[in-house]
N, C-alpha and C positions, 0 to 999 in steps of 0.2 A: 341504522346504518344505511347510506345513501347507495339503489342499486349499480352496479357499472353500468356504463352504454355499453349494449351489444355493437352499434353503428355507431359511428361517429362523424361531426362535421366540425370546420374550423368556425365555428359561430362569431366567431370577429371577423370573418372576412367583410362584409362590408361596412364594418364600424367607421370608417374613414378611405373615402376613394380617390388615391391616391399615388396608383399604378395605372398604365395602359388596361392590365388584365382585367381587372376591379373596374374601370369603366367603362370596359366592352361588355363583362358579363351584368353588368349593372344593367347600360341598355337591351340586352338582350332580354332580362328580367322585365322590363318594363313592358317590353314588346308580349313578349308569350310565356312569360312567369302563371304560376298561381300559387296565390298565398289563400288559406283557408283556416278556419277557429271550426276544432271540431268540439265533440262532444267531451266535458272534459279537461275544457281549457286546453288542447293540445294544440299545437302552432306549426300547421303542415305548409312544406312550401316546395315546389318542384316545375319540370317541365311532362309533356308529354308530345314527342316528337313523330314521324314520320318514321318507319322501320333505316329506310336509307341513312338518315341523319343519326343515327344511335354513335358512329364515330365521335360526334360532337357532344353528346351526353360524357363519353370517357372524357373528352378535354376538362368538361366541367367537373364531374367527378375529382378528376387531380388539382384541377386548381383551388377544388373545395377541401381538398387535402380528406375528402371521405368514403369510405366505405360502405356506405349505402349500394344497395343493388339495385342494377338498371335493367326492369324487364321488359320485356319482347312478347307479343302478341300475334303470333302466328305471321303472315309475311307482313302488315301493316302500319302497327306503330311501335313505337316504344316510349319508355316514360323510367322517370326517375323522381324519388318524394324524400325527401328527408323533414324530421323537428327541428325545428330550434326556435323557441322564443325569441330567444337573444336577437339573434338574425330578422327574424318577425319585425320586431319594434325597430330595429336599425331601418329596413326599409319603408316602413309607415314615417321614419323621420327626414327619410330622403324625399317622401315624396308618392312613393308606392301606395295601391292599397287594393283588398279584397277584391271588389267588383270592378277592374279598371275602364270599362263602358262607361262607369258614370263620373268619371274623371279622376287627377292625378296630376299632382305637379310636378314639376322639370326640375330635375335638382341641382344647383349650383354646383359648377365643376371649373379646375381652372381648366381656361382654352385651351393648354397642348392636349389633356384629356379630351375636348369634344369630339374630334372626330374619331376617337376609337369608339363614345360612348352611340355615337351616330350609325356606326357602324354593326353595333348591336343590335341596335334598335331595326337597320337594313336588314340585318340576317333574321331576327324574329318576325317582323311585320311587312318587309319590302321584299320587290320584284323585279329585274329587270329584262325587258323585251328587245331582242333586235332581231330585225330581222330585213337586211339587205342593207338601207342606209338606212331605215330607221331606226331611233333609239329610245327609250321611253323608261325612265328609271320612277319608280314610285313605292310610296311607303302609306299606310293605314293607320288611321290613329284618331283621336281624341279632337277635336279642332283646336283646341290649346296647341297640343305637338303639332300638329300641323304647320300651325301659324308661327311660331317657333323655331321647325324646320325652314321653313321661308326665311324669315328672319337671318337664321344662322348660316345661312347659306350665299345669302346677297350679303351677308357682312363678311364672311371669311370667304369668299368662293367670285362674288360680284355675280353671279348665275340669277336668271329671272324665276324661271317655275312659277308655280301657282298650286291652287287647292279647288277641288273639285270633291261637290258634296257626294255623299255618300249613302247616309243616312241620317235622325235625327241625332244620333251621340258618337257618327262616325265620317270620320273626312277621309280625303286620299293627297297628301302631295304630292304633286309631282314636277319633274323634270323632261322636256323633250329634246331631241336632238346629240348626234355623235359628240361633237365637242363638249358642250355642258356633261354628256356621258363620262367624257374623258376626265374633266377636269374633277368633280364627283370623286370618282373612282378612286382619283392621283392620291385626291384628299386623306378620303376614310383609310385606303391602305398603304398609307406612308408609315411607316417603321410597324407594320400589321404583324402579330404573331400568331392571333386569333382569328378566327373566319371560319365561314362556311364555306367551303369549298366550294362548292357544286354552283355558286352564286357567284363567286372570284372568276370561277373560269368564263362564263358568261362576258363580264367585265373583259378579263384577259383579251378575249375575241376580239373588241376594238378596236381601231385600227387607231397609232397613234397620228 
């Protein structure tokens, strides 16, 4: 007789991404997920955030539709881990994988998705700086994503940016200047239900 879950997750949520929601928390995975094979064959996968951002762990938790617990470590961080195989394999088919330093592919998504999926991937591994008129919006990543951001950005956006190395398995795109700040911005939170807050408002500042 097969044990109950004491916890539970919707282990199909990314079987097919094919919501706004699903492809922001898709990027946001990409960005600052971690998937692990423990001892055991057991298929852990979770975030661990900043104590401020734990708000955004509950967002995830409901759209995971689970009950998994999200703990708190004194005023610094927080984290949340759930199993699921299932879920595992769905994102090694996207694209995802264990060590994401040593790369990872972009997964086909249709275009109305991209910029929520972008937007994810902003609020896991991006930053933006202003401070008076200058603007400076920039993301961490793989030089694949890098290169890719570029890419998707002069094709949907017309905006220049560039990539600036990093390290040997780590680049930085970026974006300078108020206007491309704005037009960015317009992009990713056009019909936005998901977001980091703390990052939006930054944005908000702008001046249109």
């Amino acid at each position: 007789m097969a044990m109950k879950r004491v916890y539970t997750v919707n282990d199909d949520f990314f079987e097919r991404i094919d919501t706004p929601q699903k492809a922001y928390w898709l990027g946001f995975f990409l960005a600052d997920g971690n998937m692990l094979i423990e001892k055991g064959c057991s298929y852990r996968l979770g975030f661990g955030l900043k104590i401020d951002d734990q708000p955004h762990l509950e967002k995830l938790k409901m759209a995971l539709d689970s009950n998994y617990p999200i703990k708190s470590y004194q005023t610094y961080s927080c984290e949340i881990y759930w199993r699921s195989k299932k879920m595992f394999e769905d994102l090694l088919r996207l694209g995802l994988v264990p060590r994401k330093s040593y790369g990872y592919e972009i997964p086909e998504l249709d275009e109305l998705l991209v910029p929520h999926f972008v937007r994810g991937i902003f609020d896991g591994d991006g930053n933006i700086y202003h401070k008076g008129k200058a603007v400076k919006v920039e993301i961490s990543g793989t030089p694949k994503l890098c290169e890719w951001l570029l890419l998707v950005t002069r094709t949907c956006l017309g905006v220049g940016g560039g990539i600036r190395k990093r390290s040997k398995v780590n680049d930085s795109w970026q974006l300078q200047g108020r206007c491309q700040g704005i037009l960015f911005r317009d992009w990713i939170y056009r019909d936005a239900v998901t977001f980091l807050g703390r990052k939006k408002d930054v944005f908000d500042a702008l001046e249109d």
